[in-house]
C-alpha positions as CSV (number, residue, x, y, z in Angstrom):
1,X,21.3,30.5,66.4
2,X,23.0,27.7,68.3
3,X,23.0,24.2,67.9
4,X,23.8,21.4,70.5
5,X,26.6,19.1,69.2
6,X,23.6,16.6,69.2
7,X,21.4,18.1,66.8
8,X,24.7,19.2,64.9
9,X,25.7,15.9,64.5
10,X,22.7,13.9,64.1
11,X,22.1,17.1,61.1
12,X,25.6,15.6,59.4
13,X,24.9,11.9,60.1
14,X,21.8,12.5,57.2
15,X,23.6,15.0,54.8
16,X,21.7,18.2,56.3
17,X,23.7,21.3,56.2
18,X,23.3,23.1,59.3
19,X,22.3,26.5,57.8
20,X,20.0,24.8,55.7
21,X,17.4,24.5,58.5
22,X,14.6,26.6,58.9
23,X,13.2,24.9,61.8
24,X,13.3,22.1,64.1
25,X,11.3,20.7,66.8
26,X,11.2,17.4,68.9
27,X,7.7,15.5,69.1
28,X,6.8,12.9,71.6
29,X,6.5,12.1,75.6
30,X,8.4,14.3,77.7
31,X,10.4,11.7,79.3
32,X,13.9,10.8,78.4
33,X,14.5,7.3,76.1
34,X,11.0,7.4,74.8
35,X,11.0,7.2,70.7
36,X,10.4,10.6,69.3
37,X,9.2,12.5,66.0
38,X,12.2,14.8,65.1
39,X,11.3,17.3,62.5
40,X,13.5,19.0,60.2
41,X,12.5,22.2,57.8
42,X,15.2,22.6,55.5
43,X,15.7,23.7,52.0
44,X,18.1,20.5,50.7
45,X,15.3,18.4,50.4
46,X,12.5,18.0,48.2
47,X,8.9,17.4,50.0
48,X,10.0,14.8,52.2
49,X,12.2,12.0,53.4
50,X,12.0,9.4,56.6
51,X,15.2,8.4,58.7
52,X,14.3,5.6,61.1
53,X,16.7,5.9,64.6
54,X,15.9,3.1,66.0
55,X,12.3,3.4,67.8
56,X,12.4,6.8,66.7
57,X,11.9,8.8,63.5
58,X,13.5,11.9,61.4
59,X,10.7,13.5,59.6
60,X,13.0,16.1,56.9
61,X,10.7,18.2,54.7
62,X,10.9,21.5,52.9
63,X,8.7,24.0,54.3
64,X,5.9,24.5,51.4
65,X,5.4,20.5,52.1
66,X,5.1,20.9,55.2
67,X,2.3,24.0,55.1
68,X,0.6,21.9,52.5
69,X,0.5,19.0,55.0
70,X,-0.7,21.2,57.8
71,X,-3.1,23.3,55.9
72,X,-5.7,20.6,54.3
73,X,-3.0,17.0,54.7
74,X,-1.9,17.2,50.9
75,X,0.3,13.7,51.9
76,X,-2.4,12.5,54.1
77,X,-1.2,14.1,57.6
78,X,2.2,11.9,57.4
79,X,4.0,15.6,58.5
80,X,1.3,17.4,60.3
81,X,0.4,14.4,62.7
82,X,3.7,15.3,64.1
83,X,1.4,18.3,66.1
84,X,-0.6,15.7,68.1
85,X,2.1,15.4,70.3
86,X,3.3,17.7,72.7
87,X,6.5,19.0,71.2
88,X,9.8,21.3,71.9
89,X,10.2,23.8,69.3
90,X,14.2,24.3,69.1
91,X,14.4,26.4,66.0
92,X,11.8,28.8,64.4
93,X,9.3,28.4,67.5
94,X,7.0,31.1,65.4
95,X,7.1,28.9,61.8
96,X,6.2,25.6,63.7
97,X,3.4,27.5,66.3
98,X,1.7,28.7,63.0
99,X,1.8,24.9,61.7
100,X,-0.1,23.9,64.5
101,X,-2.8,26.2,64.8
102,X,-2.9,25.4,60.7
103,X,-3.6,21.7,61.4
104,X,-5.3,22.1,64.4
105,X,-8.5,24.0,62.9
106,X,-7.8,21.7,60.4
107,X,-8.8,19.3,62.2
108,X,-11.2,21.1,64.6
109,X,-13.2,21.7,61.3
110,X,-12.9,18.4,60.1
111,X,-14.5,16.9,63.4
112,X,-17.2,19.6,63.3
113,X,-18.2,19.3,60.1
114,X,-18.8,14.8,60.8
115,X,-20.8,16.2,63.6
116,X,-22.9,18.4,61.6
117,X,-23.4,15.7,58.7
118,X,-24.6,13.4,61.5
119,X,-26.8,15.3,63.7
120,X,-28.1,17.9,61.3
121,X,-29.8,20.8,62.4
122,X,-29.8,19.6,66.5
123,X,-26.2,20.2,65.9
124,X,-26.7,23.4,66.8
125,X,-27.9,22.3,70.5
126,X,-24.4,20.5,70.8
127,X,-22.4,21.2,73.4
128,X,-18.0,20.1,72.6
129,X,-15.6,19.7,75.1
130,X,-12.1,20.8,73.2
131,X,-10.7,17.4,74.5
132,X,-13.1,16.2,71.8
133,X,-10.9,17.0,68.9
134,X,-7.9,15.7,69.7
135,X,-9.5,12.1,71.3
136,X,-11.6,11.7,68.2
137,X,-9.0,12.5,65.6
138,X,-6.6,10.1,67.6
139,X,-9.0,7.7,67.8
140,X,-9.6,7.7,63.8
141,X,-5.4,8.0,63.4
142,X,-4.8,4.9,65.6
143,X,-7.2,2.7,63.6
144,X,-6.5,3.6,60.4
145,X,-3.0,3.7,60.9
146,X,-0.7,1.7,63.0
147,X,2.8,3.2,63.3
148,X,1.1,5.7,64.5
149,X,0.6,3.9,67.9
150,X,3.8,3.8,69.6
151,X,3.9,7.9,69.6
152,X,0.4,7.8,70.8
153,X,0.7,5.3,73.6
154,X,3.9,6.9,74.5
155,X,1.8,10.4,75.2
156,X,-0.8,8.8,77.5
157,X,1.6,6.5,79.0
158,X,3.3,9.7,80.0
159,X,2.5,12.7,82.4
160,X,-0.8,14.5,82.5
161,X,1.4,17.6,81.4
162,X,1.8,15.8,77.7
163,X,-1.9,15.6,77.1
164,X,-2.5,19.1,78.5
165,X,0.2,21.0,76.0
166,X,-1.8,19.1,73.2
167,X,-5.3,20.1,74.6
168,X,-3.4,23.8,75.1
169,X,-3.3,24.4,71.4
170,X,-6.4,22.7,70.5
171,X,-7.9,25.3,72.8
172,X,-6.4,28.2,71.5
173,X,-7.6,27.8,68.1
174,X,-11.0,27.3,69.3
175,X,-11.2,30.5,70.6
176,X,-10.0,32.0,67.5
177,X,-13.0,29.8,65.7
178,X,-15.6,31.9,68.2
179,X,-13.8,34.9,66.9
180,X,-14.6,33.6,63.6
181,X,-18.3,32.7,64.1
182,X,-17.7,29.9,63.6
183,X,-18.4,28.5,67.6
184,X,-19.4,29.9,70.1
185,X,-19.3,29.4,74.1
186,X,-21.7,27.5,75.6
187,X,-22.4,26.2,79.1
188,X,-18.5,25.3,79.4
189,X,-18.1,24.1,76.4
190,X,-18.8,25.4,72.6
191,X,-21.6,25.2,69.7
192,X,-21.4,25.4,66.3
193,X,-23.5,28.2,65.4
194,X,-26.3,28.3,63.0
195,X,-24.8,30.0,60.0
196,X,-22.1,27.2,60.1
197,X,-24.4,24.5,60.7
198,X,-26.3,25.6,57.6
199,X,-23.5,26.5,55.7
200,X,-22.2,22.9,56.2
201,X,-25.9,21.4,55.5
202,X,-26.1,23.4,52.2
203,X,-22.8,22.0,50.6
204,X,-21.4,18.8,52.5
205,X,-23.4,15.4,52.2
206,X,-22.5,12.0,54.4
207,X,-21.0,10.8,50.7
208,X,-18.4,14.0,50.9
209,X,-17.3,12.9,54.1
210,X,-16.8,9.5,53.5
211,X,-15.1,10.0,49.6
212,X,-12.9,12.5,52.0
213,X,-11.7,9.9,54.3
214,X,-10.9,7.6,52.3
215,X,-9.0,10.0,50.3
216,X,-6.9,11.2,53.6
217,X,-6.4,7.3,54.1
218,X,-4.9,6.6,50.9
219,X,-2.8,9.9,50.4
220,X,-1.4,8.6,54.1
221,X,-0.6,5.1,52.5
222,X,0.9,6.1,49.2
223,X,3.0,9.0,51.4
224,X,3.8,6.2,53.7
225,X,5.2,4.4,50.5
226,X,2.7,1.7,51.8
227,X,0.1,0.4,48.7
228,X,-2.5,-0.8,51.7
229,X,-3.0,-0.8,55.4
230,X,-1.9,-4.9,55.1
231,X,1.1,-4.0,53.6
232,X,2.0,-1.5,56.8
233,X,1.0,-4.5,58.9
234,X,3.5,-6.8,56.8
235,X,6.1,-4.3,57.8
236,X,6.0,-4.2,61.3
237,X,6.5,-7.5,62.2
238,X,6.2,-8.3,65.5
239,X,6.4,-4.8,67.6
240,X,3.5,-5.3,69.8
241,X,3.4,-1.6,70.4
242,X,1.9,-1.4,67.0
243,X,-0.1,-4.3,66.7
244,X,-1.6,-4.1,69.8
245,X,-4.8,-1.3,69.2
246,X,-5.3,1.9,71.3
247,X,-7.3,2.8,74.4
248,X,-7.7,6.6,73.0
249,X,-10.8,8.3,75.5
250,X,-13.5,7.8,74.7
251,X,-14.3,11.2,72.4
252,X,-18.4,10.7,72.6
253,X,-18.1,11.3,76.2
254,X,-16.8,14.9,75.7
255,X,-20.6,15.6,73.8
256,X,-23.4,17.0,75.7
257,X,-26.5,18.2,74.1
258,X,-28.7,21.2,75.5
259,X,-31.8,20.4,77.5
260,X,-34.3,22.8,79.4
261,X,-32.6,21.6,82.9
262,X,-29.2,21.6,81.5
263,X,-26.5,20.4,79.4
264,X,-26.9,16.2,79.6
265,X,-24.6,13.9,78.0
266,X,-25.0,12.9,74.2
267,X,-23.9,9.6,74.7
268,X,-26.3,8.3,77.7
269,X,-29.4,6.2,76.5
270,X,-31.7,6.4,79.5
271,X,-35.1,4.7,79.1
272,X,-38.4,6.7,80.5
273,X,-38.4,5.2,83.8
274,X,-35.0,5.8,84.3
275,X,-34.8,9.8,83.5
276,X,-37.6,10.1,85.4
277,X,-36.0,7.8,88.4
278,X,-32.7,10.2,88.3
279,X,-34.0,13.6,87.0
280,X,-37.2,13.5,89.8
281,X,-36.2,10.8,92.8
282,X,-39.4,9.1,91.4
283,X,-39.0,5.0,91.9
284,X,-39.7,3.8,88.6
285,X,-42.7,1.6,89.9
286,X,-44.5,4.9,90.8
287,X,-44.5,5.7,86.8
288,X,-47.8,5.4,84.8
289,X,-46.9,4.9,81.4
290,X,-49.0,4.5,78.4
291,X,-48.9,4.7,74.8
292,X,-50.6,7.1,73.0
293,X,-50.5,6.5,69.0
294,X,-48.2,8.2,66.6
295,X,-48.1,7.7,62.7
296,X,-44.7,7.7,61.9
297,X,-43.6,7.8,65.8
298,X,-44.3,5.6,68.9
299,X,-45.3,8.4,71.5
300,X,-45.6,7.7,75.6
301,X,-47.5,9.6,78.1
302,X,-45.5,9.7,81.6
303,X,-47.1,10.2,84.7
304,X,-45.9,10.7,88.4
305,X,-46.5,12.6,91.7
306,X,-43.7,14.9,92.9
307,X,-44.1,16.7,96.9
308,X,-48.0,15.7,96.2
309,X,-48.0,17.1,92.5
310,X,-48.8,15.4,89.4
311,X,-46.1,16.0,87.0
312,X,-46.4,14.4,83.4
313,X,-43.9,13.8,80.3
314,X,-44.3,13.3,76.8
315,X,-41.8,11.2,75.2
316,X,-41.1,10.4,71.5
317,X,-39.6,7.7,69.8
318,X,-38.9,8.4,66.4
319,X,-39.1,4.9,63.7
320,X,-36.9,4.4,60.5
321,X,-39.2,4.2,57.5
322,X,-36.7,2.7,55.3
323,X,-38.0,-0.6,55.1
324,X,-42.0,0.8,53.9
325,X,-40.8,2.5,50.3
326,X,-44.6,3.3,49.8
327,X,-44.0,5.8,52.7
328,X,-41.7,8.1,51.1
329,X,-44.0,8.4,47.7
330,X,-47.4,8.3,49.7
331,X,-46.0,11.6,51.5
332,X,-44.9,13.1,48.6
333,X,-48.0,12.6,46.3
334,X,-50.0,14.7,48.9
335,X,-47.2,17.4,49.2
336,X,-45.0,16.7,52.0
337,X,-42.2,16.5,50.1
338,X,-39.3,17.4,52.8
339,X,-40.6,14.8,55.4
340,X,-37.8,12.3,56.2
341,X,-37.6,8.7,56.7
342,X,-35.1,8.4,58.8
343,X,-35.7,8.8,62.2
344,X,-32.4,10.8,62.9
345,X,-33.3,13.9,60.4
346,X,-36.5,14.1,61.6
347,X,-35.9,14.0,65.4
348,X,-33.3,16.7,64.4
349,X,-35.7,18.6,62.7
350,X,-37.6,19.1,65.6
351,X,-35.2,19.8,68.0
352,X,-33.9,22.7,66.2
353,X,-37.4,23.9,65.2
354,X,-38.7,23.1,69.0
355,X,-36.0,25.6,70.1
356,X,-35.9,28.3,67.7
357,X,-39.5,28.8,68.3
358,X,-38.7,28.9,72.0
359,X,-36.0,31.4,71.6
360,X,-38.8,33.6,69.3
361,X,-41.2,33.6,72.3
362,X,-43.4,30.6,71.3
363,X,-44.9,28.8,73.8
364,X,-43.2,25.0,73.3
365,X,-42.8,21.7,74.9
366,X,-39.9,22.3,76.5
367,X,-37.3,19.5,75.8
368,X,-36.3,17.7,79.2
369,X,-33.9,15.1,77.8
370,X,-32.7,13.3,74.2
371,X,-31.7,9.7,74.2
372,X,-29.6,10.0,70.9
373,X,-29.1,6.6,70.4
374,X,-32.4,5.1,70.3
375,X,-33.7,8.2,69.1
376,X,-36.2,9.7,72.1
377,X,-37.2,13.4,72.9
378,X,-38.4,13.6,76.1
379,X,-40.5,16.8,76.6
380,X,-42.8,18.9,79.4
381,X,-46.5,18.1,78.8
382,X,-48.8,20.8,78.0
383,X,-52.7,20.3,78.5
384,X,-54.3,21.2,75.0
385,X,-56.6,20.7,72.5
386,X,-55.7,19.0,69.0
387,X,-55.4,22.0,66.6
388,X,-57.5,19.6,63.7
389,X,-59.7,18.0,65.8
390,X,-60.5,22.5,67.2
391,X,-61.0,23.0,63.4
392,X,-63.3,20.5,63.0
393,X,-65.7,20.6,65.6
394,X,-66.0,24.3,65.3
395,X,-69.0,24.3,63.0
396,X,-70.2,27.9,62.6
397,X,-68.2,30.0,60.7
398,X,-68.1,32.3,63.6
399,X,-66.7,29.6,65.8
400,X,-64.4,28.4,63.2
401,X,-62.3,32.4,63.2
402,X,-62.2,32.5,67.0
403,X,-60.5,28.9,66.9
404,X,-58.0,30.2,63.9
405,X,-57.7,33.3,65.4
406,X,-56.8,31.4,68.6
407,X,-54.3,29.4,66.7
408,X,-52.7,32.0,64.8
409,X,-52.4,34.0,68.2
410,X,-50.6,31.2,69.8
């Protein structure tokens, strides 16, 4: 093992013994004179200690510290940040490539797991670019923690190349989570699958990933020997490469969710006129639109001529019910007791439930598009009859099995 008279020196300038390294890599922006993230494995110190070099910084830990960090951020990430960047391993390249793919599904997880909580069982239908879990984890990093920035801002500011080593690992341990089963490949991109998405439903809550946040943020503080995120501010003085936030990209954009003509992105918030306008060529003053009832949804009947044919969409806007408290116990005194009132659980609900009974061979409304953010399914229209309104205007018996029978068939 050789060492440049750099490294050696800069080793003796903070009391490191040269054979006391177990490995070393350098973290940061490719080019030259840009501050950098050195970090040292060696056995003569105890967890951790920080060296400032001027806009740089020595990271020295031992190596159970630094698994820890990596594995589930014991100090809060402080170490395993470091594998955001791209990096040059100089020593050990096999230790440090195993600490990345540790805090890279790490973090993969995490992000999947936020996803889950908040779309529920749709999540299945998602469709994740990888560049999705390193934007979103920088963009939580770069807010909740400041010196973090400068390394950050460095990265982008730098060549394509940078970003792309960082995305390089991110997408290698992807592929091992489809090995897993825990994704799997979808229309470019990848899906949690359903036993994960249930597994995730059946033992996380929106409280466990808030209390776990919070918990990362101030096991990142106290590691930081910071008592609060003004105190880190206080420190910094006036380095507006700090203080100044970050323009990570935007991680949203790297969501699509899965539609009957295609992958559309989760993000957009198209109102009826407008899908139709850009899905069908339609002008959006050759729309019929009415509304046609809905208890505890405002529903839309869509109607337009396409090459001389009538096509028609149904469209559903799903209402919060938190403000009517009689709701929730009205519904439960006559036995629906796992209806929702939020309109985000139940318009999941029924995206998942739409497709599965697709995928079993049921005849269903196919889904054309979902505004996410103001909560709309838009689906094919099928001619039918109201299943109640069959069962109650079949008056024989006779005529009352044929219309069960009917149902039960379809």
């Amino acid at each position: 093992m050789r060492f440049s008279d750099e490294v050696v020196e800069e080793l003796k300038r903070v009391g490191v013994a040269v054979e006391s390294v177990r490995a070393l890599s350098i973290h940061g922006a490719s080019a030259e004179r840009r501050p950098s993230i050195i970090l040292v494995i060696t056995d003569m110190v105890r967890q951790f200690r920080f060296v400032k070099r001027g806009l740089s910084l020595l990271i020295l830990a031992d190596e159970e510290s630094v698994l820890r960090d990596a594995s589930n951020e014991e100090f809060g990430g402080i170490i395993a940040h470091s594998f955001l960047l791209p990096y040059n391993p100089i020593i050990n390249e096999r230790l440090l490539k195993d600490l990345e793919r540790r805090y890279k599904r790490l973090v993969i997880v995490e992000s999947l797991q936020n996803l889950i909580l908040e779309h529920k069982l749709a999540s299945t239908r998602l469709i994740i670019k990888p560049e999705y879990f390193l934007y979103d984890k920088l963009r939580r990093l770069t807010a909740i923690y400041p010196p973090s920035r400068r390394f950050v801002r460095e990265m982008f500011r730098g060549s394509r190349d940078d970003v792309n080593r960082v995305l390089e690992g991110f997408l290698n341990t992807v592929k091992e989570l489809v090995e897993q089963g825990i994704l799997e490949e979808k229309h470019g991109g990848y899906s949690p699958t359903d036993r994960f998405v249930h597994e995730i439903l059946s033992r996380k809550t929106i409280y466990d990933r808030f209390s776990g946040e919070l918990e990362r943020l101030l096991k990142l503080y106290l590691t930081a020997s910071f008592s609060s995120p003004l105190d880190a501010i206080k420190s910094i003085s006036l380095d507006l490469d700090i203080l100044i936030p970050m323009r990570v990209p935007d991680p949203s954009k790297m969501l699509y969710m899965e539609t009957s003509i295609g992958p559309q992105p989760l993000a957009t918030s198209k109102g009826i006129r407008d899908f139709i306008h850009e899905a069908y060529g339609v002008r959006p003053v050759d729309v019929r639109l009415r509304k046609v009832g809905g208890v505890f949804n405002s529903t839309y009947f869509a109607s337009f001529r396409v090459d001389g044919r009538e096509e028609r969409i149904f469209v559903k806007k799903y209402l919060n019910w938190t403000d009517f408290k009689w709701v929730a116990a009205w519904l439960w005194a006559i036995g629906v007791k796992n209806f929702s009132v939020l309109a985000s659980s139940r318009m999941s609900n029924e995206i998942y439930f739409i497709n599965k009974l697709s995928e079993l061979g049921f005849n269903t409304a196919e889904i054309l598009h979902i505004n996410w953010p103001k909560k709309m399914i838009f689906q094919r229209y099928i001619d039918g009859v109201d299943g109640l309104k069959a069962l109650k205007n079949a008056g024989e018996p006779r005529m009352l099995d044929e219309v069960s029978y009917r149902m039960g068939k379809i």
